[in-house]
PDB file with one MODEL, atoms N, CA, C and O in Angstrom:
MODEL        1
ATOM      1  N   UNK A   1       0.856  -1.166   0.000  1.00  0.00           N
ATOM      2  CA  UNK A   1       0.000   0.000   0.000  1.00  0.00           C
ATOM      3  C   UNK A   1       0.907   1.235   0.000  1.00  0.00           C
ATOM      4  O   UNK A   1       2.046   1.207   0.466  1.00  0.00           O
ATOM      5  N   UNK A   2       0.451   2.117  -0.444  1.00  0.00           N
ATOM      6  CA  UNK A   2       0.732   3.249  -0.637  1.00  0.00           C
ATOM      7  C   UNK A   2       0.727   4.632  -0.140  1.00  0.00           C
ATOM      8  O   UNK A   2      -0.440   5.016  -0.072  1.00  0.00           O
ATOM      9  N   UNK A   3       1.564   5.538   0.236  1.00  0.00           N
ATOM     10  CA  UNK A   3       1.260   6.085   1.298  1.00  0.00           C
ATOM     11  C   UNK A   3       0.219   7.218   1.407  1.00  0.00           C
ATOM     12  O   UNK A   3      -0.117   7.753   2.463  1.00  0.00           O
ATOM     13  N   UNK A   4      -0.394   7.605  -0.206  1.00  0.00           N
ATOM     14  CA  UNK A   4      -1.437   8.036  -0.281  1.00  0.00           C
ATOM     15  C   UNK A   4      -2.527   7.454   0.455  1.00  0.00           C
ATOM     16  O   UNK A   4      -3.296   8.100   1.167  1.00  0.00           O
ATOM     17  N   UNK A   5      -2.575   6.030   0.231  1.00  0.00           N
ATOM     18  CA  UNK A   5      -3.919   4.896   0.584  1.00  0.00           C
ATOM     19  C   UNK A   5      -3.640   4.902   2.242  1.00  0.00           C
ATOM     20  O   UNK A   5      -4.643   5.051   2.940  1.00  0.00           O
ATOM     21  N   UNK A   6      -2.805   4.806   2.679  1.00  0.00           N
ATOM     22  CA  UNK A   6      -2.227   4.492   3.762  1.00  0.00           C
ATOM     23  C   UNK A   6      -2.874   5.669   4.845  1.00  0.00           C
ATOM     24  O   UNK A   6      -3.683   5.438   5.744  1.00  0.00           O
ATOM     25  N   UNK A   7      -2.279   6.983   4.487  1.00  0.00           N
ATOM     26  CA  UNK A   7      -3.037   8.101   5.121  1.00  0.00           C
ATOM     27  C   UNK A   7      -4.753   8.387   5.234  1.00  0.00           C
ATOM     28  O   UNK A   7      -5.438   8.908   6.114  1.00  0.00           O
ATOM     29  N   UNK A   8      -5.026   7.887   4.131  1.00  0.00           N
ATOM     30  CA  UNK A   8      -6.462   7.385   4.234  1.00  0.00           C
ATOM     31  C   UNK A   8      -6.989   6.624   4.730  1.00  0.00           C
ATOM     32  O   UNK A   8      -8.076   6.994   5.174  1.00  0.00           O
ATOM     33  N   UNK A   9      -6.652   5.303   4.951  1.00  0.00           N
ATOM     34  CA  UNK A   9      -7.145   4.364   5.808  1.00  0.00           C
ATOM     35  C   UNK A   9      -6.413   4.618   7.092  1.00  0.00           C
ATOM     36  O   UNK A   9      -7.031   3.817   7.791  1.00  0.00           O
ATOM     37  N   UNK A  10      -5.574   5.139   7.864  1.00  0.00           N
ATOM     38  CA  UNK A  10      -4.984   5.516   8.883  1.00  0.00           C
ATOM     39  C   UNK A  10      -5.270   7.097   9.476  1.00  0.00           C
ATOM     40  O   UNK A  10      -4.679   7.483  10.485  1.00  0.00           O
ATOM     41  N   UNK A  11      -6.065   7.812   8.873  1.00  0.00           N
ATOM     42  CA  UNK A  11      -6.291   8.509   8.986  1.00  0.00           C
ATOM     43  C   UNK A  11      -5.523   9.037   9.664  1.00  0.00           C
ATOM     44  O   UNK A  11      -5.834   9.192  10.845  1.00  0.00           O
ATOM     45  N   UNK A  12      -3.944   9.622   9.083  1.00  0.00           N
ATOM     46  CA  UNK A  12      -2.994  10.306   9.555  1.00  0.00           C
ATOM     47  C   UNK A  12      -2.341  11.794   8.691  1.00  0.00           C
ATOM     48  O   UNK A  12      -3.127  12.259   7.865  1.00  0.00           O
ATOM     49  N   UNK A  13      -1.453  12.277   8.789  1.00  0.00           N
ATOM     50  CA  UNK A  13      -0.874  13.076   7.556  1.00  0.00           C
ATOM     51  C   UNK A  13       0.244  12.715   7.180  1.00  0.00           C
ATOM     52  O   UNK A  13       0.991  12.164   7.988  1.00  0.00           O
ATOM     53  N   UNK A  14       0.593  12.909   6.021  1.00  0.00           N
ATOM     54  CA  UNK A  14       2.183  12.153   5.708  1.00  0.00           C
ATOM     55  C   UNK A  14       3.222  12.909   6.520  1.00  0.00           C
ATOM     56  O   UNK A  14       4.239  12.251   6.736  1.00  0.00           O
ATOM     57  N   UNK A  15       3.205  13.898   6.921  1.00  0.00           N
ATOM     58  CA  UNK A  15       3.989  14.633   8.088  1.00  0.00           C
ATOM     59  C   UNK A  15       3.994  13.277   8.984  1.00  0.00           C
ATOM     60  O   UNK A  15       4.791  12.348   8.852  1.00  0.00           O
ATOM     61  N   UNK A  16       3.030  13.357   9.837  1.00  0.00           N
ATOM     62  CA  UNK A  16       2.777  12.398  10.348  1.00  0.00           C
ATOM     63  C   UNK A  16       3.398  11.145  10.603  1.00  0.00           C
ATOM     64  O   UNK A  16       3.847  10.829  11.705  1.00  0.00           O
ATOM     65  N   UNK A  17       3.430  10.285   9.378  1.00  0.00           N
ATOM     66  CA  UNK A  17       3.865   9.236   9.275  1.00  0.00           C
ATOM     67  C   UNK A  17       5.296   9.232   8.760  1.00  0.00           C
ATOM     68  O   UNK A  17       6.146   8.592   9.379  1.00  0.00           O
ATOM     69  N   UNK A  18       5.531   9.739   7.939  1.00  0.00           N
ATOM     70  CA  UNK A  18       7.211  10.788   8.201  1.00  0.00           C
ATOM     71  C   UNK A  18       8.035  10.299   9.142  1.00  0.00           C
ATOM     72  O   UNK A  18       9.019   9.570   9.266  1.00  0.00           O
ATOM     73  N   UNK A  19       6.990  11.219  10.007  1.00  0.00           N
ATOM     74  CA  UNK A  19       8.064  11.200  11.677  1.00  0.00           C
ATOM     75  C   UNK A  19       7.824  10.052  11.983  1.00  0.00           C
ATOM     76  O   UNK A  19       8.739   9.247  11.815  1.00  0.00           O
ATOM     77  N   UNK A  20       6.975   9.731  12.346  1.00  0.00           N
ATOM     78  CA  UNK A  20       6.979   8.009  13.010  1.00  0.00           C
ATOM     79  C   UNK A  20       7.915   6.748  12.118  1.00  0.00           C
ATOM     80  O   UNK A  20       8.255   5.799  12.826  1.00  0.00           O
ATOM     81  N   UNK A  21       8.336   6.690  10.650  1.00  0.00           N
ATOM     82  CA  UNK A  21       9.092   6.369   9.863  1.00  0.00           C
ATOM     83  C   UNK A  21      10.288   6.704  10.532  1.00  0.00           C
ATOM     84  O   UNK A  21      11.000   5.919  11.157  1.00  0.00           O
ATOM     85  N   UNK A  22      10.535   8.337  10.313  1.00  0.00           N
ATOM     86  CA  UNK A  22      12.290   8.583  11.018  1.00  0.00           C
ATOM     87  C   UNK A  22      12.542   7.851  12.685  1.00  0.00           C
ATOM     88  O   UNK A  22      13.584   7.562  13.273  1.00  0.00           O
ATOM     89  N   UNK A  23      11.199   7.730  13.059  1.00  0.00           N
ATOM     90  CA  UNK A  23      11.595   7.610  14.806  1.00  0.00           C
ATOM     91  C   UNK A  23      11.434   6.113  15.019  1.00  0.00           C
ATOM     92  O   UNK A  23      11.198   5.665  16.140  1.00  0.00           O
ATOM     93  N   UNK A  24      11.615   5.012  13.495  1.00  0.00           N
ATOM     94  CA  UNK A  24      11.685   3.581  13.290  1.00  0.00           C
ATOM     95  C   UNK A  24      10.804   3.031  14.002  1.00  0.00           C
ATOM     96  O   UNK A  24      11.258   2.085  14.646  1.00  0.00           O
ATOM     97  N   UNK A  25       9.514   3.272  14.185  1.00  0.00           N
ATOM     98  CA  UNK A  25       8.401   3.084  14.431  1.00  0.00           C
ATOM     99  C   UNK A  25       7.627   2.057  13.852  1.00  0.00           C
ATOM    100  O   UNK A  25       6.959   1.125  14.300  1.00  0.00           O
ATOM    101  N   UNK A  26       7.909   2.493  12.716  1.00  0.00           N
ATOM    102  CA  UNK A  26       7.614   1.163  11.561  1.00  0.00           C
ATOM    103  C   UNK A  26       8.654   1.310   9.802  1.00  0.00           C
ATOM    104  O   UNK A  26       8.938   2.292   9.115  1.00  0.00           O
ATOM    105  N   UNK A  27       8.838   0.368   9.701  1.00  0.00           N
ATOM    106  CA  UNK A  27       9.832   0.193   8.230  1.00  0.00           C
ATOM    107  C   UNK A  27       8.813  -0.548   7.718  1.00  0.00           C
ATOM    108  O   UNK A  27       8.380  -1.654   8.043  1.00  0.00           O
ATOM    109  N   UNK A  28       8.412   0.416   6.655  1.00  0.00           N
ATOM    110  CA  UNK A  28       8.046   0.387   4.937  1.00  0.00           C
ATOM    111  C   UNK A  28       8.961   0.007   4.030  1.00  0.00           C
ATOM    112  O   UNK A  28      10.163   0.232   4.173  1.00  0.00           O
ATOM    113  N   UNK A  29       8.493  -0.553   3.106  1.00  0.00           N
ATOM    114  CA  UNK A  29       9.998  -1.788   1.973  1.00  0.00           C
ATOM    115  C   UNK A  29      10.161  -0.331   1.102  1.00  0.00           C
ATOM    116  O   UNK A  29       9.141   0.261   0.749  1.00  0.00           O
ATOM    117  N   UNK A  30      11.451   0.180   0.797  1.00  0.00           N
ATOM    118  CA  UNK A  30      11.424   1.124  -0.283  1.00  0.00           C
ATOM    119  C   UNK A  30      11.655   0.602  -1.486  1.00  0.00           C
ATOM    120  O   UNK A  30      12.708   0.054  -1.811  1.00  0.00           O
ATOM    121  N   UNK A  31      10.319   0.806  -2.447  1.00  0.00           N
ATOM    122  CA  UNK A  31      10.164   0.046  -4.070  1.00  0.00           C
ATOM    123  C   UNK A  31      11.797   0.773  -4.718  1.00  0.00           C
ATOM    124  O   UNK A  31      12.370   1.805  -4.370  1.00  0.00           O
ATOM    125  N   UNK A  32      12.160  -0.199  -5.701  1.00  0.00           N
ATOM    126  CA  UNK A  32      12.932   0.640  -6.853  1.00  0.00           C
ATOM    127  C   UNK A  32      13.143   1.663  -7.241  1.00  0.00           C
ATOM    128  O   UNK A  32      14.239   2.153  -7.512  1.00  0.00           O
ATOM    129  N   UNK A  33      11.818   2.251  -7.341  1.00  0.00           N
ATOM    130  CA  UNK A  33      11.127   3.641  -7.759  1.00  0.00           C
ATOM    131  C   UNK A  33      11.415   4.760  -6.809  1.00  0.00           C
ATOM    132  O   UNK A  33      11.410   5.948  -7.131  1.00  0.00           O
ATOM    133  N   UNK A  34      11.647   4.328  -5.704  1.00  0.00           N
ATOM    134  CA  UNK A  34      11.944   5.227  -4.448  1.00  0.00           C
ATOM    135  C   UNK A  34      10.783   5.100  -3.421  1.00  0.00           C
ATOM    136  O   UNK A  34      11.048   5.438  -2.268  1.00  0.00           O
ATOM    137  N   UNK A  35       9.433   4.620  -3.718  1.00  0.00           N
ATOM    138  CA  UNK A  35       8.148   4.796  -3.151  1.00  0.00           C
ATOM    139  C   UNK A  35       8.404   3.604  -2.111  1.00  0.00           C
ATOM    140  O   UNK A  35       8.969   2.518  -2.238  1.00  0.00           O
ATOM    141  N   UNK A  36       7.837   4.164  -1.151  1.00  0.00           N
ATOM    142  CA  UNK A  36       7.647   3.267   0.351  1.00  0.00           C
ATOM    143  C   UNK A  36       6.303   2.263   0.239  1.00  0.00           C
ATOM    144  O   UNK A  36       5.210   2.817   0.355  1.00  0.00           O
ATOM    145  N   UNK A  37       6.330   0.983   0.045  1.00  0.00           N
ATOM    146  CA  UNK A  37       5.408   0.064   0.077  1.00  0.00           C
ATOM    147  C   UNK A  37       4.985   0.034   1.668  1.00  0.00           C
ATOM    148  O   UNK A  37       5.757   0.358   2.570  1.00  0.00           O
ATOM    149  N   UNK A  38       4.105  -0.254   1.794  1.00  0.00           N
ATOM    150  CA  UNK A  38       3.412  -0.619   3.877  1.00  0.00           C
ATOM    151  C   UNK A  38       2.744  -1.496   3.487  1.00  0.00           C
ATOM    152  O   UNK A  38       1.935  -1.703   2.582  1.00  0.00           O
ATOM    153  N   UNK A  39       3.509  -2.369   4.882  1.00  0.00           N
ATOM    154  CA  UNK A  39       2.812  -3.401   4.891  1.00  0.00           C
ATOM    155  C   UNK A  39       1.594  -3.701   6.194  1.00  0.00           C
ATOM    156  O   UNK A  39       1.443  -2.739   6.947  1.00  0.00           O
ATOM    157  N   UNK A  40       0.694  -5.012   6.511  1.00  0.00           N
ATOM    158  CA  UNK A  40      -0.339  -4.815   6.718  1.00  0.00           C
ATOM    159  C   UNK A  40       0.328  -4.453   8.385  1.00  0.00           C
ATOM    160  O   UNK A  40      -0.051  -3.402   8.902  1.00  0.00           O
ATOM    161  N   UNK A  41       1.091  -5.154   8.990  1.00  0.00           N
ATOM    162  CA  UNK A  41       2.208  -4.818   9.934  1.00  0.00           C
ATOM    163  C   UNK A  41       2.319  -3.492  10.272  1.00  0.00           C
ATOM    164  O   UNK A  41       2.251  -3.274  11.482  1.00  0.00           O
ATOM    165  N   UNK A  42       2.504  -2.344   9.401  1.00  0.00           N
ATOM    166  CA  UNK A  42       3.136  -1.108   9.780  1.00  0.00           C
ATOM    167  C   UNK A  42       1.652  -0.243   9.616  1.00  0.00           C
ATOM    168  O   UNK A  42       1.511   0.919   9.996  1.00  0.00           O
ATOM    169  N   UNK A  43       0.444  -1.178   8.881  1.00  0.00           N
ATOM    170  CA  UNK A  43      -0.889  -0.442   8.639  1.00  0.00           C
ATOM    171  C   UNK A  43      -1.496  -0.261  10.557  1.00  0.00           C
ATOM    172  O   UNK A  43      -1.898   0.757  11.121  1.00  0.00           O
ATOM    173  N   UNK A  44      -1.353  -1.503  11.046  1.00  0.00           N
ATOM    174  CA  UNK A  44      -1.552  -2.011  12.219  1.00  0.00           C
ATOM    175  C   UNK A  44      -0.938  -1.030  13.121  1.00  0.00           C
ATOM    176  O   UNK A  44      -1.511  -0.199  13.826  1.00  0.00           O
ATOM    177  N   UNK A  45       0.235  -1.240  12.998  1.00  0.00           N
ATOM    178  CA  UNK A  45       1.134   0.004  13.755  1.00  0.00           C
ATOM    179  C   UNK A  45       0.997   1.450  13.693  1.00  0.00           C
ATOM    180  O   UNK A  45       0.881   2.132  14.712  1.00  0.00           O
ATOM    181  N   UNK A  46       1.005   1.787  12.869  1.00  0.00           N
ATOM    182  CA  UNK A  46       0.444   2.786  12.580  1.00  0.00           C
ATOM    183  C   UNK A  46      -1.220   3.436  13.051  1.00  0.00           C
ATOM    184  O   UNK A  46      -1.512   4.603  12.793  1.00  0.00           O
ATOM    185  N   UNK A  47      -1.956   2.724  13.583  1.00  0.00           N
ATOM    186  CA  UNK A  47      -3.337   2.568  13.786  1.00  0.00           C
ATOM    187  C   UNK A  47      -3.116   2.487  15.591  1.00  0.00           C
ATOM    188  O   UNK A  47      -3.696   3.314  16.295  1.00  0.00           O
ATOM    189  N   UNK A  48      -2.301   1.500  16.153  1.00  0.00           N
ATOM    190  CA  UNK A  48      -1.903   1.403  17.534  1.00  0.00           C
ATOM    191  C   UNK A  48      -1.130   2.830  17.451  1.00  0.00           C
ATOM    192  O   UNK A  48      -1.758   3.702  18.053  1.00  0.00           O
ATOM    193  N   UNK A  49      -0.213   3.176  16.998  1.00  0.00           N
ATOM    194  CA  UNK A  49       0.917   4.233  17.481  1.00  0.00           C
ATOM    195  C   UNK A  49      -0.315   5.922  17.762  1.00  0.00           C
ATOM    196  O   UNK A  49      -0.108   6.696  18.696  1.00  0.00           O
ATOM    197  N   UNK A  50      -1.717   6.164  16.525  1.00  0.00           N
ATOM    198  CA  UNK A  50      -2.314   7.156  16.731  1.00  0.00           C
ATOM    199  C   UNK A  50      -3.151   6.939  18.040  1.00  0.00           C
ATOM    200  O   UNK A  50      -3.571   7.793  18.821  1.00  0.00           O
ATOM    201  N   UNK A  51      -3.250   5.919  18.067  1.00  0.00           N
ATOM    202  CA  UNK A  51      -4.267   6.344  19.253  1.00  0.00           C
ATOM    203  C   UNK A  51      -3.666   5.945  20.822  1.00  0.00           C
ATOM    204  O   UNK A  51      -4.391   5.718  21.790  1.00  0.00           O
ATOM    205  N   UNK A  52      -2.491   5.924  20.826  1.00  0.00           N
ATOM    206  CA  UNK A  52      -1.231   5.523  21.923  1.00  0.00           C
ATOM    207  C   UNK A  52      -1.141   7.295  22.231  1.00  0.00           C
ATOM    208  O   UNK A  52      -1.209   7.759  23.369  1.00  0.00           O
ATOM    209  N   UNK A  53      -0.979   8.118  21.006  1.00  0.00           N
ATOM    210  CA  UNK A  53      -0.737   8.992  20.965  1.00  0.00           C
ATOM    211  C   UNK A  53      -1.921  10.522  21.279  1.00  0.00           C
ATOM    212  O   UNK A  53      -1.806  11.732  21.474  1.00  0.00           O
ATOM    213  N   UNK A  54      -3.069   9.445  21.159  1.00  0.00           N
ATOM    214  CA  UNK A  54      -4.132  10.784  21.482  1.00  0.00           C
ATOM    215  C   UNK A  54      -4.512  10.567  23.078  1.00  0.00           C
ATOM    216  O   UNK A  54      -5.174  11.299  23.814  1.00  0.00           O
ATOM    217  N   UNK A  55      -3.666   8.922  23.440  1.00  0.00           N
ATOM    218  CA  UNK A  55      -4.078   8.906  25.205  1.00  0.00           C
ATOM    219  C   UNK A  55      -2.889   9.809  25.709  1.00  0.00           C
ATOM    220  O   UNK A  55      -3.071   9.973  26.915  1.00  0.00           O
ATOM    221  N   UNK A  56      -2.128  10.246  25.435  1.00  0.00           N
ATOM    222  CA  UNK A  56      -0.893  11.047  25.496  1.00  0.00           C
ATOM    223  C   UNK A  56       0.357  10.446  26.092  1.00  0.00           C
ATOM    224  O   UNK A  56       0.968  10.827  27.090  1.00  0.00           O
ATOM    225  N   UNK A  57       0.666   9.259  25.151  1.00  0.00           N
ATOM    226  CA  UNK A  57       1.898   8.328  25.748  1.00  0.00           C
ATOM    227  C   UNK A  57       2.585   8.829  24.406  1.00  0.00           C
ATOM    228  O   UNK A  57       2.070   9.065  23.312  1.00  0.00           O
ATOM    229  N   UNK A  58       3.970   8.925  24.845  1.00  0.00           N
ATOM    230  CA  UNK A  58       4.980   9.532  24.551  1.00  0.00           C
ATOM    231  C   UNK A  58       5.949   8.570  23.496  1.00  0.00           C
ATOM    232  O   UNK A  58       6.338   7.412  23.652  1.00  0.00           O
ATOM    233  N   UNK A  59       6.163   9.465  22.433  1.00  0.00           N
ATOM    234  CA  UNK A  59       6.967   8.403  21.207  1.00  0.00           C
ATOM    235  C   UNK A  59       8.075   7.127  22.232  1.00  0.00           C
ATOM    236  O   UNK A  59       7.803   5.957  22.505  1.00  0.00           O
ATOM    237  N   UNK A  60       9.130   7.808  22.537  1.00  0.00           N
ATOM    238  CA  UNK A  60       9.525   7.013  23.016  1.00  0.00           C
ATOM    239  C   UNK A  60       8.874   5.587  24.103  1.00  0.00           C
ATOM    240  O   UNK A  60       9.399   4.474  24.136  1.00  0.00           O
ATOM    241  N   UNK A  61       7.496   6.055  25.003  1.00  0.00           N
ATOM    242  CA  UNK A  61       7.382   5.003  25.381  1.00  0.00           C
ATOM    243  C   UNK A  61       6.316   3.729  24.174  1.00  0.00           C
ATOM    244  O   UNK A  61       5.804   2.621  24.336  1.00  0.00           O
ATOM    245  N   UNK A  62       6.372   4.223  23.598  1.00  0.00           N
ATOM    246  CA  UNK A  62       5.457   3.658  21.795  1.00  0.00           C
ATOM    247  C   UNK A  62       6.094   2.758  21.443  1.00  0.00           C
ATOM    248  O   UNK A  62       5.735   1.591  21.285  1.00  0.00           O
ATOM    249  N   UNK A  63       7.646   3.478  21.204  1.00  0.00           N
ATOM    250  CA  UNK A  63       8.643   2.463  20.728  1.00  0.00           C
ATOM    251  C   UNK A  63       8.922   1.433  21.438  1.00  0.00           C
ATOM    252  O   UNK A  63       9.422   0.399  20.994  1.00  0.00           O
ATOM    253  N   UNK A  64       8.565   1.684  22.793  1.00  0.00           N
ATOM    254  CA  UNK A  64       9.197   0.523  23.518  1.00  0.00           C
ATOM    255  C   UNK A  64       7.471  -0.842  23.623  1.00  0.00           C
ATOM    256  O   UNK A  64       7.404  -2.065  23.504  1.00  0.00           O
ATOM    257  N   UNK A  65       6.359   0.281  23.900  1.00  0.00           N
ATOM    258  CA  UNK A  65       5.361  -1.255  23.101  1.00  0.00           C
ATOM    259  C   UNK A  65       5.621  -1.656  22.661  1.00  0.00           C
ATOM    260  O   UNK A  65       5.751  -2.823  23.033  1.00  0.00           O
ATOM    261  N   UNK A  66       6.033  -1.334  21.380  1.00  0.00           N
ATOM    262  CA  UNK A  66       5.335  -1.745  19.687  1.00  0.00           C
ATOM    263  C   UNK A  66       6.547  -2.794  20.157  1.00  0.00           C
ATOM    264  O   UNK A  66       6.534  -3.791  19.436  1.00  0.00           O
ATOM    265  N   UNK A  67       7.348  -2.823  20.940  1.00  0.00           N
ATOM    266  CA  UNK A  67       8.866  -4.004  20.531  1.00  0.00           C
ATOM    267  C   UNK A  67       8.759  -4.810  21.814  1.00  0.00           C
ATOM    268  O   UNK A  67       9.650  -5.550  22.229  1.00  0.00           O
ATOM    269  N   UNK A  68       7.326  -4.553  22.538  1.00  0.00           N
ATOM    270  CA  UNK A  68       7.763  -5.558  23.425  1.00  0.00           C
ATOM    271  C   UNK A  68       6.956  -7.116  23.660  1.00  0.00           C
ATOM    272  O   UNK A  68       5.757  -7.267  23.426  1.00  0.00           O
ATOM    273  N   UNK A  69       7.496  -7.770  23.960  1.00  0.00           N
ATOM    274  CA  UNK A  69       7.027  -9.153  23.840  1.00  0.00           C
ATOM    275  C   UNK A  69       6.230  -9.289  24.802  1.00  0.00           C
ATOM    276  O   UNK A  69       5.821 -10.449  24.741  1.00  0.00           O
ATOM    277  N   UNK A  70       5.626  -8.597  25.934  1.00  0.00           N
ATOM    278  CA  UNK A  70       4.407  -8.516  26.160  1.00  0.00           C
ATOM    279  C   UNK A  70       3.766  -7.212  26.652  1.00  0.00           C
ATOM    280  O   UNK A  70       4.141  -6.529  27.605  1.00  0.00           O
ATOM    281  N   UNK A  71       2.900  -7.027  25.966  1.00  0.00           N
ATOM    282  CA  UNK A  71       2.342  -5.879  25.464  1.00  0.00           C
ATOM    283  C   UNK A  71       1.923  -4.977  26.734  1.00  0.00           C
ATOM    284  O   UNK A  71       2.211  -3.872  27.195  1.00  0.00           O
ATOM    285  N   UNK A  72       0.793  -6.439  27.146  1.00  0.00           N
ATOM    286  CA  UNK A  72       0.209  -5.394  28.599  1.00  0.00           C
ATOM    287  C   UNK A  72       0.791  -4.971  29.492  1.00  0.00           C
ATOM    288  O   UNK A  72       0.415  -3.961  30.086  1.00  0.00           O
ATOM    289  N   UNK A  73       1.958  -5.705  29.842  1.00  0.00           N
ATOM    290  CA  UNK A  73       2.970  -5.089  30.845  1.00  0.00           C
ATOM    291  C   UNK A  73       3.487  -4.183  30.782  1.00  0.00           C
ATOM    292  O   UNK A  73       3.768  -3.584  31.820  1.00  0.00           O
ATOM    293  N   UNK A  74       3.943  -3.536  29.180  1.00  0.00           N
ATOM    294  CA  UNK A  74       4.226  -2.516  28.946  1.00  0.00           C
ATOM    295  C   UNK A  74       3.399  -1.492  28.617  1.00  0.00           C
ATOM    296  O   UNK A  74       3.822  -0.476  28.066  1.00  0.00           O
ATOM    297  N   UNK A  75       2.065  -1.692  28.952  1.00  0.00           N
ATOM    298  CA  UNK A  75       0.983  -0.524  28.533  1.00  0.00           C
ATOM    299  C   UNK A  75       0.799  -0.198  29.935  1.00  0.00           C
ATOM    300  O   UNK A  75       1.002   0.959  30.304  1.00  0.00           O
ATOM    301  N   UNK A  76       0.349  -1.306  30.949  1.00  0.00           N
ATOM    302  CA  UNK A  76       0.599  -0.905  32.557  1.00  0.00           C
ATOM    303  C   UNK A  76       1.550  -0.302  33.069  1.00  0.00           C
ATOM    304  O   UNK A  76       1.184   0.205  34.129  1.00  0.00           O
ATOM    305  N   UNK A  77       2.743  -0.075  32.810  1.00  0.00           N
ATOM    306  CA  UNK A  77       4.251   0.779  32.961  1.00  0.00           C
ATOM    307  C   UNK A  77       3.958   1.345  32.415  1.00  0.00           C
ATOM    308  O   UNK A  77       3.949   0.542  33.347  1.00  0.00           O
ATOM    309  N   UNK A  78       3.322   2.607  31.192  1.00  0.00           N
ATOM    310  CA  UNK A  78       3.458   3.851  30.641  1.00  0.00           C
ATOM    311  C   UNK A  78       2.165   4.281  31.686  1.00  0.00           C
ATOM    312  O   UNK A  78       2.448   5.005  32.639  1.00  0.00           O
ATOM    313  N   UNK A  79       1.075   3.936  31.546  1.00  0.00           N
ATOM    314  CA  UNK A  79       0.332   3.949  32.205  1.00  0.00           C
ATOM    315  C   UNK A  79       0.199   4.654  33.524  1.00  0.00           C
ATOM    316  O   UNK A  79      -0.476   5.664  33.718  1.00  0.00           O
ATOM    317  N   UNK A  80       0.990   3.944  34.490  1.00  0.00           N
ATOM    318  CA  UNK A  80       1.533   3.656  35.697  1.00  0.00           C
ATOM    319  C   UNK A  80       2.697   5.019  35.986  1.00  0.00           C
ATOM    320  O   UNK A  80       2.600   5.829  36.908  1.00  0.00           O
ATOM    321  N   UNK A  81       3.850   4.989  34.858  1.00  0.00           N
ATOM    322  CA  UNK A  81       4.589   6.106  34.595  1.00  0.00           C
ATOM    323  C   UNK A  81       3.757   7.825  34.540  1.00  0.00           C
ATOM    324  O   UNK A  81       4.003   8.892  35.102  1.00  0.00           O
ATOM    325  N   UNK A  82       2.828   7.420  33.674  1.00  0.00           N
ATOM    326  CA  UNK A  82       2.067   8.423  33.172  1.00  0.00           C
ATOM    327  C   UNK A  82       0.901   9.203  33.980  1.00  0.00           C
ATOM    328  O   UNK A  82       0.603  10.397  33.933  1.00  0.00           O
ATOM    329  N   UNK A  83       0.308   8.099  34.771  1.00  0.00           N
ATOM    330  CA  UNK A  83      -0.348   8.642  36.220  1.00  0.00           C
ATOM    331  C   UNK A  83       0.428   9.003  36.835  1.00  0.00           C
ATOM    332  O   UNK A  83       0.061  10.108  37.235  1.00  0.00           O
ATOM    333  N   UNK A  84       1.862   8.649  37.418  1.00  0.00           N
ATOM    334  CA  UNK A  84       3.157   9.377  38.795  1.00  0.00           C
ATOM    335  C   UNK A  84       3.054  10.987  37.955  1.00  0.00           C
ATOM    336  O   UNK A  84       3.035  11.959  38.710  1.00  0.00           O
ATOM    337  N   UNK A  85       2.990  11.264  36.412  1.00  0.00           N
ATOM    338  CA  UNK A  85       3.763  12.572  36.549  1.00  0.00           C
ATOM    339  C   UNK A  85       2.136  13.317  36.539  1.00  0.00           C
ATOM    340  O   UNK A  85       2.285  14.498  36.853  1.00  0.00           O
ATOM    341  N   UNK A  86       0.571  12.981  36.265  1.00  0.00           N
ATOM    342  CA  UNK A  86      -0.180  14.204  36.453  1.00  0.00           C
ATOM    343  C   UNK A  86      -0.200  14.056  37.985  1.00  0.00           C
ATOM    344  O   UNK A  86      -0.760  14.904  38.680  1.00  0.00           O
TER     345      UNK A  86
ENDMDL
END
């Protein structure tokens, strides 16, 4: 998919997904052509990372979900983190 299609069904902006790209969030295959293919993986991710982001958890603790081998433990630690600082 394409990152036209992609912003559409993710309802993001390519700004957007940009940054989350530079901050290795998710890797898109780069075609021949130069164009970034997404796969259903980074569609997914991409879909978890916006709304990680509208509960107001912080890129860095995103990165450390999206990579961890179990999930809830690490959503209870941002969580947990994230209640100590309001």
């Amino acid at each position: 998919m394409l990152i036209k299609e992609v912003c559409e069904k993710c309802k993001l902006t390519k700004k957007a997904i940009d940054y989350y790209e530079s901050k290795n969030l998710i890797h898109p295959q780069i075609l021949e052509n130069g164009y970034r293919e997404f796969s259903d993986a980074d569609i997914s991710a991409l879909k978890e990372i916006s709304v990680l982001r509208k509960c107001g958890i912080s890129i860095a603790d995103i990165a450390e979900i999206l990579t961890s081998s179990n999930k809830p433990a690490a959503l209870a630690k941002c969580k947990y983190i994230t209640d100590l600082r309001m």
